[in-house]
C-alpha positions in Angstrom: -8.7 20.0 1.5 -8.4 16.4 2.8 -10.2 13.5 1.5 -11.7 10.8 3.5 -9.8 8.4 1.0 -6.4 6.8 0.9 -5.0 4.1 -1.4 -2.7 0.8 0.2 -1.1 -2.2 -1.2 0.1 -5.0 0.8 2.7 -6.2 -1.3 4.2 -9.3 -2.6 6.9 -10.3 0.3 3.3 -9.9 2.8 1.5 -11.7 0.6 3.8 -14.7 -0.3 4.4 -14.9 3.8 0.8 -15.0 4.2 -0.2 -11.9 6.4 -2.8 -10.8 4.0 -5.5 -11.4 6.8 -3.8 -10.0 9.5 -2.8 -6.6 7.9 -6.4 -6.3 6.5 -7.6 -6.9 10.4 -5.6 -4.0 11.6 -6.9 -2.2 9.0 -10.7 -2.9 9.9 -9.9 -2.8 13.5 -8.3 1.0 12.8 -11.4 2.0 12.0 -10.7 1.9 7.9 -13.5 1.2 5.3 -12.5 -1.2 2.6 -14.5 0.4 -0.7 -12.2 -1.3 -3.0 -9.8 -4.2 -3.2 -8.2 -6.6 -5.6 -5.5 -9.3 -5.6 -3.5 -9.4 -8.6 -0.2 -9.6 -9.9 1.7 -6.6 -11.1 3.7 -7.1 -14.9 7.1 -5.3 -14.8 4.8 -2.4 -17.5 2.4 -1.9 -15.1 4.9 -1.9 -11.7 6.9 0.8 -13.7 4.4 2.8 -15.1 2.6 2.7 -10.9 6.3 4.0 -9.8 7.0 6.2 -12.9 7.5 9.2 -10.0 10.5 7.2 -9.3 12.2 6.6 -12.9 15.1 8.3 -12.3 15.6 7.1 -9.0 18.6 4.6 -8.3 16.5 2.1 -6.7 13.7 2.0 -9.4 14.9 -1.1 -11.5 14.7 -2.9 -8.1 11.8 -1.7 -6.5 10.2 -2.7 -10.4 11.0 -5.9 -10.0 9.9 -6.5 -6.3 6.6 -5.3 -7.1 6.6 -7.9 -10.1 7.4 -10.3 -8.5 4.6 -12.2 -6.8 0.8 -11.0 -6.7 -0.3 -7.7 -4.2 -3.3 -6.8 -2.8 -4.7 -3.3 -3.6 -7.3 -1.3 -2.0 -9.2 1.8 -1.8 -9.6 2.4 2.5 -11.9 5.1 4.0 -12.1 6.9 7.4 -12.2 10.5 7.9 -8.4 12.0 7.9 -7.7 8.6 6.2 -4.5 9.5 4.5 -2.8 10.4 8.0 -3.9 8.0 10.1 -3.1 5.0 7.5 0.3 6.9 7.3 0.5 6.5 11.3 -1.1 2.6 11.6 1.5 1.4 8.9 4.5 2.8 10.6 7.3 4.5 9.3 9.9 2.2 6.3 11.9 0.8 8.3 10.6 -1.7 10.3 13.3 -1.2 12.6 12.6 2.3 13.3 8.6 2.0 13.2 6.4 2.4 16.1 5.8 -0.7 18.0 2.1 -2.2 16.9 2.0 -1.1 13.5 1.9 -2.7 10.1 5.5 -2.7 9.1 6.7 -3.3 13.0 4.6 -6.4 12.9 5.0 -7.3 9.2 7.6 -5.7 7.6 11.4 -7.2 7.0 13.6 -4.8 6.0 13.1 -1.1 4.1 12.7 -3.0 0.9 10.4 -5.4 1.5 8.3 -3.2 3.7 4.9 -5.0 3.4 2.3 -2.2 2.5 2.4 0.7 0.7 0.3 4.3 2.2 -0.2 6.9 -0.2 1.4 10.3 1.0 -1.1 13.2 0.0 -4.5 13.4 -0.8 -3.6 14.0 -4.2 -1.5 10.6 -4.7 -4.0 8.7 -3.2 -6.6 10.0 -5.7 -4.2 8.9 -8.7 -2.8 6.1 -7.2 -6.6 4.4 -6.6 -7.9 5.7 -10.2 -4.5 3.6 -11.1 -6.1 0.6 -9.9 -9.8 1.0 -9.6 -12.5 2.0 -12.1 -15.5 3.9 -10.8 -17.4 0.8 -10.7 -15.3 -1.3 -8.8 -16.0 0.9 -5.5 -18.3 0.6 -3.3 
């Protein structure tokens, strides 16, 4: 059954360029509903324990450390078929190969340093904004 709820993160080579406001307008101007957000900076514990579905994963240590390594932006967005329709306004990882007008195409500098992160299923987007969010911080 799908939610009406997805979870993003505009992450720290967006932030630290200072597109924090213009990814957050496409957002609203998609037709999202912010119910909650945070800026905050990740430690390496809390970056690996998020990506723990990626331990064994060659690019982990890396991907750790990028998310370390300046402060993020996390939010709880709703719309109805929100996971899908996030997943198409943020474009696919590679910037190059993304859709022209979406988040990474506009934002995004290489696979790596892709500027947001989209959950992928209902069900990750449920765990991934009870990673981040308490009941009462959503509104």
């Amino acid at each position: 059954m799908a939610t009406n709820r997805t979870f993003t993160m505009i992450k720290p080579d967006a932030v630290g360029n200072g597109y924090i406001g213009g990814i957050l307008k496409m957002i609203n101007d998609a037709g999202f509903r912010i119910v909650a957000m945070k800026y905050t900076k990740l430690s390496k514990e809390t970056a690996g324990a998020f990506y723990e579905v990626h331990k064994e994963r060659p690019f982990y240590g890396e991907l750790v450390d990028y998310m370390s390594s300046g402060p993020i932006v996390a939010a709880i967005l709703e719309k109805e078929n929100a996971v899908a329709d996030f997943r198409t306004l943020i474009g696919a990882t590679d910037p190059t190969k993304a859709d022209e007008g979406t988040i990474r195409k506009i934002y995004a500098k290489s696979i790596a340093a892709n500027a947001v992160h989209g959950s992928d299923s209902d069900d990750n987007a449920a765990i991934e904004g009870n990673f981040y969010f308490s009941r009462l911080e959503r509104f």
